[in-house]
C-alpha positions in Angstrom: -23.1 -71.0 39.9 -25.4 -72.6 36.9 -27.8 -73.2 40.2 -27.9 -69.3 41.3 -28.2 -67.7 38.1 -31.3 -70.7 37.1 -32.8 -68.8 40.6 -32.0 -65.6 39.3 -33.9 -65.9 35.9 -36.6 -68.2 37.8 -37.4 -64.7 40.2 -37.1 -62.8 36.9 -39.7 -64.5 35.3 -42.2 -64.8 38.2 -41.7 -60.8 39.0 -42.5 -60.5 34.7 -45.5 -62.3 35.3 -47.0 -60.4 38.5 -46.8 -57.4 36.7 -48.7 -59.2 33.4 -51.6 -59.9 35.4 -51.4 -56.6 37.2 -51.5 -54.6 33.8 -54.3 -57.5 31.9 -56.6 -56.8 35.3 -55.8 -53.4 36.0 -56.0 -52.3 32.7 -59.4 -54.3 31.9 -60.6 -52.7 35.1 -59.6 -49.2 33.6 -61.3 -49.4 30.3 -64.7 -50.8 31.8 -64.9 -48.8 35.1 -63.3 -45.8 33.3 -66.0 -45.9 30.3 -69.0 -46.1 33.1 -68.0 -43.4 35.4 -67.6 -41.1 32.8 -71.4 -41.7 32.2 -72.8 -38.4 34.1 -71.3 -35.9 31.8 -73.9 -37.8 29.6 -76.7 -37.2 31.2 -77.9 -33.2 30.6 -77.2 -33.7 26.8 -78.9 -36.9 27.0 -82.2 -35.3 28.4 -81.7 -32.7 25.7 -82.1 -35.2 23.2 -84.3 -37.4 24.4 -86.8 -35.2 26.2 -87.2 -37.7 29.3 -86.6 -35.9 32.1 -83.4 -36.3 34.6 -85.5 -38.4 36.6 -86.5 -41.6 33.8 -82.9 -41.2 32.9 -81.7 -41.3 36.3 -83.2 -44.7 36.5 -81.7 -45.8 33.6 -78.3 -45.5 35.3 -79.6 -46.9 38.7 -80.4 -50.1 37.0 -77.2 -49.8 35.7 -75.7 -49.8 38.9 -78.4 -52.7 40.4 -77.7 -54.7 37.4 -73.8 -54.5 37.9 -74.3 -55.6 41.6 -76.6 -58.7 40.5 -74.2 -59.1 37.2 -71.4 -60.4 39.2 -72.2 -63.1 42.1 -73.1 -65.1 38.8 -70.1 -63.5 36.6 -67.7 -64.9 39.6 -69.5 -68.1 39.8 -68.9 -68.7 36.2 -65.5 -67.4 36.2 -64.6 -70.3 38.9 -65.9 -72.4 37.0 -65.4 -72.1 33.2 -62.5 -69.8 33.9 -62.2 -65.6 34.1 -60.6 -65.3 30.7 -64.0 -65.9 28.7 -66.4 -64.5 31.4 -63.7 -61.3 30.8 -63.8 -61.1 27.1 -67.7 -61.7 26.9 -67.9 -58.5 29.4 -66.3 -56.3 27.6 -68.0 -57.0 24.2 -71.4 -56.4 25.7 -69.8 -53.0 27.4 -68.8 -52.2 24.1 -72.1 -52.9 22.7 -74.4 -51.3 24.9 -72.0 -48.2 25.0 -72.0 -47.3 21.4 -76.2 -47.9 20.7 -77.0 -45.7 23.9 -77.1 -42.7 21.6 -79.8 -44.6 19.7 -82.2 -45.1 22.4 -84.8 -42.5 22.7 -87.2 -44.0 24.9 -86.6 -44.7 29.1 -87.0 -48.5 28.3 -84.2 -48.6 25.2 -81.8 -46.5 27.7 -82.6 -49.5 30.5 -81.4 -51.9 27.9 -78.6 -50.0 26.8 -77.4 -48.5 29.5 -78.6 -50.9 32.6 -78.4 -54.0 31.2 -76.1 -54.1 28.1 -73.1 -52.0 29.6 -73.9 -52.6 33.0 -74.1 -56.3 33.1 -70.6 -56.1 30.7 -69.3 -54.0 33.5 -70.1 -56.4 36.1 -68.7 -59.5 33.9 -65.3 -57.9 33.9 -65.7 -56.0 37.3 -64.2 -56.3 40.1 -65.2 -59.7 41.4 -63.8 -61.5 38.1 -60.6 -59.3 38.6 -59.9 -59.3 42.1 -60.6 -62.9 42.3 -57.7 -63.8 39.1 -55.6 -61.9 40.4 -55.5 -63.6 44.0 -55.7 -66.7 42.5 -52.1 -65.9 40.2 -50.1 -64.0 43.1 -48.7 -65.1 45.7 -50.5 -64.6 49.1 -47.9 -62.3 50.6 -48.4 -59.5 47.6 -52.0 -60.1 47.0 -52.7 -56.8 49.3 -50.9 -54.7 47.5 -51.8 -56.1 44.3 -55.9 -55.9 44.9 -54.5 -52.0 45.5 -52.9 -51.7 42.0 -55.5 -53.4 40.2 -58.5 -51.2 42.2 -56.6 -48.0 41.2 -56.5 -49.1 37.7 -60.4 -48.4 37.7 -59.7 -45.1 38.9 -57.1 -44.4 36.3 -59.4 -44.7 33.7 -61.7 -42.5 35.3 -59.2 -40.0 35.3 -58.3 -40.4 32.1 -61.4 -41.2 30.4 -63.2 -38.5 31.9 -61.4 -35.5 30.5 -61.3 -37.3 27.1 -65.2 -37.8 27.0 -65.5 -34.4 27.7 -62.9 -32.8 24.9 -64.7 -35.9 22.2 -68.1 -34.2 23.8 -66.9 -30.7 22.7 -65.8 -31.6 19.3 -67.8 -34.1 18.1 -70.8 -34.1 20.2 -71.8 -36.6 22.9 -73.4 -39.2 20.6 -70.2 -39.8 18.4 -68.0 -39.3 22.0 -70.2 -42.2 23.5 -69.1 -44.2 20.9 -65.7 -43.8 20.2 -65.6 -44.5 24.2 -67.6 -47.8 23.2 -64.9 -49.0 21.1 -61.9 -48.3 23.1 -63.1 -50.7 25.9 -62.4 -53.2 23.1 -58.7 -52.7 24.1 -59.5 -55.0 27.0 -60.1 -58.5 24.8 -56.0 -59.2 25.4 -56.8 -59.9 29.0 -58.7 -62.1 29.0 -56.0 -64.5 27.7 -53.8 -63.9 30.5 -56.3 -64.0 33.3 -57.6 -67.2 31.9 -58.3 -70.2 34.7 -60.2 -71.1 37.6 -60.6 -71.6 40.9 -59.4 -75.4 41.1 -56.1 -74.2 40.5 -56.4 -71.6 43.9 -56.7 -74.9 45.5 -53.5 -76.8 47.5 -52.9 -80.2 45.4 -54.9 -82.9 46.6 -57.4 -80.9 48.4 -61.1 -80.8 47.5 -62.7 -77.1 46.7 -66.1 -76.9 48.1 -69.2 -76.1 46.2 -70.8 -73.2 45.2 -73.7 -74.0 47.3 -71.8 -74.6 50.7 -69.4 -71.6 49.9 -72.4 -69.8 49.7 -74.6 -70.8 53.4 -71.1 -70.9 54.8 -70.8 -67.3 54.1 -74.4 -66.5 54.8 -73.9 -67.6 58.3 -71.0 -65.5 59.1 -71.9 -62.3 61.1 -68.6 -60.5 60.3 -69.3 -61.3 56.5 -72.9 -60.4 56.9 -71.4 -56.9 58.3 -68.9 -56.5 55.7 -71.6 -56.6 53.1 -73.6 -53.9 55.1 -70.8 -51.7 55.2 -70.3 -51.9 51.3 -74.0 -51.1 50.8 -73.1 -47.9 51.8 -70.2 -47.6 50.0 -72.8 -48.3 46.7 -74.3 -45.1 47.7 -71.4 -43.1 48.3 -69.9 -43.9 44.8 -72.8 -43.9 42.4 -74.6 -41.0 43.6 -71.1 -39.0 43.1 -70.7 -41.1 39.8 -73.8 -40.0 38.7 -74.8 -36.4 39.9 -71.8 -34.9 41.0 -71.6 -33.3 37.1 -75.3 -32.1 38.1 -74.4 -31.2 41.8 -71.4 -28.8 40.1 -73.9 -27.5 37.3 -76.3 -26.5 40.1 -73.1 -24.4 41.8 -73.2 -22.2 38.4 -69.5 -23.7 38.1 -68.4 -24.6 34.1 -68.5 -27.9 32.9 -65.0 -28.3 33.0 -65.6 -28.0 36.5 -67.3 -31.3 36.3 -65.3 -33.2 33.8 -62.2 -32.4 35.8 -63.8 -33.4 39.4 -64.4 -36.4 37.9 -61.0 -37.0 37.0 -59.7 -35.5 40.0 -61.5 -38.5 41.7 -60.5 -41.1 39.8 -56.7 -39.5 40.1 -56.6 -39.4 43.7 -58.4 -42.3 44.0 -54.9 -44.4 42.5 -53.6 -42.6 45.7 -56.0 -44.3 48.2 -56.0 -47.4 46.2 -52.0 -48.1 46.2 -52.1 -46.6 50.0 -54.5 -48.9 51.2 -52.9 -52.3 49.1 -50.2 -51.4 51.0 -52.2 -50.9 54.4 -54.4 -54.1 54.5 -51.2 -55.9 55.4 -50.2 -53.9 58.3 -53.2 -52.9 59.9 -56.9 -54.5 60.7 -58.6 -54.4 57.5 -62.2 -53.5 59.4 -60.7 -50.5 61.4 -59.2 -49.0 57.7 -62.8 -49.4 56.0 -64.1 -47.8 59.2 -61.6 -44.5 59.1 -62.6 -44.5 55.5 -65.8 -44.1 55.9 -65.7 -41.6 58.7 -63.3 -39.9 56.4 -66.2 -39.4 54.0 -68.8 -38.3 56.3 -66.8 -34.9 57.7 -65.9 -34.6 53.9 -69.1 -34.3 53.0 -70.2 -32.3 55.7 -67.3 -29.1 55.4 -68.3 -29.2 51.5 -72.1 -28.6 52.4 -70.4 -25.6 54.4 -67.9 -24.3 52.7 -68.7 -21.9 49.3 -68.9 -23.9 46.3 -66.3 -22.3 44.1 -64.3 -24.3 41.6 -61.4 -24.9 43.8 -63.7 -26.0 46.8 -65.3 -28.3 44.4 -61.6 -30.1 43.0 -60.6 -30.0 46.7 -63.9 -32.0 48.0 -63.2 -34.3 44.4 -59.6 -35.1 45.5 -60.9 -36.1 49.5 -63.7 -37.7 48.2 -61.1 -39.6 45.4 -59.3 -40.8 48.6 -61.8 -42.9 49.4 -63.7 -43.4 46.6 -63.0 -47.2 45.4 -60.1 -47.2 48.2 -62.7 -49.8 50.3 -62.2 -52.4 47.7 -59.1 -54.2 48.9 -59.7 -54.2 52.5 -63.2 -55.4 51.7 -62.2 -58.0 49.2 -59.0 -59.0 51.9 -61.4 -59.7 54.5 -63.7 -62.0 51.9 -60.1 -63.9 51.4 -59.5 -63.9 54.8 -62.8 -65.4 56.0 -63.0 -68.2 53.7 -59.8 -68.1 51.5 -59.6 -67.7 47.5 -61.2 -71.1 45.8 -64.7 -69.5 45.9 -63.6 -66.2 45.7 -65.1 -64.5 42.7 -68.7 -65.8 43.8 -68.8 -64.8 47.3 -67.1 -61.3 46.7 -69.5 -61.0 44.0 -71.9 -61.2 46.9 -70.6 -58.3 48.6 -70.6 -56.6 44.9 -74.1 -56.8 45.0 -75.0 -55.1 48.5 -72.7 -52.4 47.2 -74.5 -51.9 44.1 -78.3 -52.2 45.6 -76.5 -49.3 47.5 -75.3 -47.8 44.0 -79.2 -48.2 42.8 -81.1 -46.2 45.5 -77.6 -43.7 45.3 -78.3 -42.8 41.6 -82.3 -43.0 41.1 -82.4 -41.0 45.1 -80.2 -38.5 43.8 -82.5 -37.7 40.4 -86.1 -38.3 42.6 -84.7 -35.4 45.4 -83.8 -32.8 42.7 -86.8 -33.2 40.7 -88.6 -33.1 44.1 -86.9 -30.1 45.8 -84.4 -28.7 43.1 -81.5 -29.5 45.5 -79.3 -32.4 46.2 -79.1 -31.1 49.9 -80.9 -34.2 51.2 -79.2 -36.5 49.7 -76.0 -35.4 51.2 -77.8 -35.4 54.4 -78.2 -39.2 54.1 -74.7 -39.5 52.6 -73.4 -38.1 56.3 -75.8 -40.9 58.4 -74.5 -43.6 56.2 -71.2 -43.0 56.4 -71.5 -42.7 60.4 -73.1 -46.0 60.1 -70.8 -48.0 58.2 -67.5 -46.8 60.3 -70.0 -48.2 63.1 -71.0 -51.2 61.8 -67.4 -52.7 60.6 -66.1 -52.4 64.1 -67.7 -55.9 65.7 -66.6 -57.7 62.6 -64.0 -60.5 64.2 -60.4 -60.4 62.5 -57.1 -61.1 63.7 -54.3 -58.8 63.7 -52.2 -59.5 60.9 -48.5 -60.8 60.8 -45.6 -58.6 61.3 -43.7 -58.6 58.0 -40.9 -60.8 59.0 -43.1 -63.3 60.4 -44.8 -63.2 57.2 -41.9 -63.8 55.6 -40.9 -66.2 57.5 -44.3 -68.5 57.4 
């Protein structure tokens, strides 16, 4: 009797703690991911202000998205070593930081070190790689799927959230005091990093030696399928930054409201939690390289009935929700597959590998979409290369070599 219920509380306790660390990363990944994505309604008041041009501003927020890419191999590397709770808590101190002096900087070079390297480079000290990687490390392997799903659509849910609040602080206060107040609120996020604390000798089996950065590292490189993976997430940089960052501008150009673009942007990160949850759930069940390839394919006809269909506000929420789908939804297969290559010792560095592919793929999404509407005074062509990289990616993750995964009770029962 004393035995069973000492096995109840026991289960209690560990089902308590998965959700902890689900909240501490999902809601870290909220405030940081929600605070940048809400960066594009930003931009046209910005260039008000400042006088720059969409274009110099533009590359402010690429090198935002290149520095957030090269932020995090090194942010994961840390992290398994020194431990993700202080790589977490100095992230979101610089986010904060580089968040509330943006509306200070009145040159292209101040809004680089602001916006690119301050808050970026924050961003990519409490991004995903630091997250995804604590959290596999502190649940247990059979609900690390659907976890890495929970904690992704926490990103989204502060997109969704954060995005209709920037714009309402926008409307009453202006957008220099609703940059800031945004700037402070990611300061929510220091709790975290107490409960995500360790690193990655404790992901590894008593007794057994974790290998170097070094070797993790040409291991890795020398793996076609990973080597594909990180091509494929390239694209997905692309994808996500160039909606990120125009998509305000793309609905502008329409002649739509600016609701219109506050509320896409929520409607993406909304819909987004869908695809996130859906696909935790998935990446057990089904090949993770075939779901990143329907994804992606997914995106390309999306893209393609929006260039034809009228842009009126509903079409615009409607392409939002689709594109919302699949938005950040490739993060847990993509991060699965980086566990199931080479397991979750050197986890944080060699997803934050992948990380940076994606966001070299975020940079040329961003500046690209400013450089083609300065040039033409559309964004036609840049959806035109958003349709050729999608095909591509759902092509290029179908040679990667995986095994089909366990049915659930033989799961269970291994």
């Amino acid at each position: 009797m004393n035995s069973a219920i000492a096995a109840a509380a026991g289960g209690q306790r560990k089902q308590v703690a998965f959700w902890l660390v689900l909240v501490a990363a999902a809601g870290t990944f909220a405030l940081t991911m929600g605070t940048r994505q809400t960066m594009g309604l930003f931009m046209s008041p910005m260039n008000t202000a400042t006088g720059l041009g969409i274009g110099s501003i533009s590359l402010a927020f690429a090198f935002g998205q290149l520095w957030w890419g090269l932020t995090q191999p090194f942010a994961g590397a840390m992290a398994d070593k020194v431990g993700a709770g202080r790589v977490l808590f100095a992230g979101a101190v610089l986010v904060a930081i580089g968040t509330f002096i943006t509306p200070y900087m009145t040159t292209t070079l101040g809004l680089i070190l602001a916006i690119g390297v301050l808050s970026a480079g924050g961003a990519g000290m409490a991004g995903p790689a630091v997250l995804m990687a604590a959290t596999t490390r502190l649940i247990p392997a059979e609900k690390r799927g659907l976890a890495t799903g929970i904690v992704n659509a926490g990103g989204s849910f502060g997109q969704f959230v954060m995005a209709p609040i920037a714009g309402a602080l926008m409307t009453g206060m202006g957008w220099a005091g609703a940059m800031q107040v945004l700037g402070l609120v990611v300061l929510l996020a220091l709790p975290a990093a107490f409960l995500l604390k360790g690193n990655s000798l404790q992901s590894a089996p008593a007794g057994q030696k974790v290998v170097g950065t070094g070797d993790a590292i040409r291991t890795a490189l020398r793996n076609p399928s990973y080597l594909l993976l990180a091509a494929g997430f390239f694209v997905c940089g692309f994808h996500v930054a160039f909606l990120a960052t125009h998509l305000p501008g793309v609905i502008a150009a329409c002649g739509l409201p600016v609701q219109f673009a506050a509320w896409s942007l929520a409607m993406i990160g909304l819909f987004n939690i869908i695809g996130s949850v859906a696909m935790g759930w998935a990446v057990g069940r089904w090949r993770m390289k075939s779901l990143l390839s329907l994804l992606y394919a997914v995106r390309g006809l999306a893209v393609l009935v929006f260039l034809l269909a009228p842009k009126t506000g509903p079409v615009v929420l409607i392409f939002a929700a689709v594109m919302g789908v699949t938005f950040l939804s490739t993060v847990p297969p993509t991060a699965g597959l980086v566990a199931k290559f080479f397991g979750p010792a050197n986890m944080a560095t060699l997803f934050g590998i992948v990380m940076l592919t994606h966001q070299v793929g975020g940079f040329l999404g961003a500046w690209l979409g400013g450089k083609v509407f300065e040039a033409t005074g559309s964004y036609d062509w840049v959806w035109y290369i958003d349709i050729v990289l999608a095909i591509g990616a759902a092509l290029v993750h179908l040679p990667i070599r995986e095994a089909l995964p366990k049915p659930a009770a033989a799961a269970a029962a291994a």
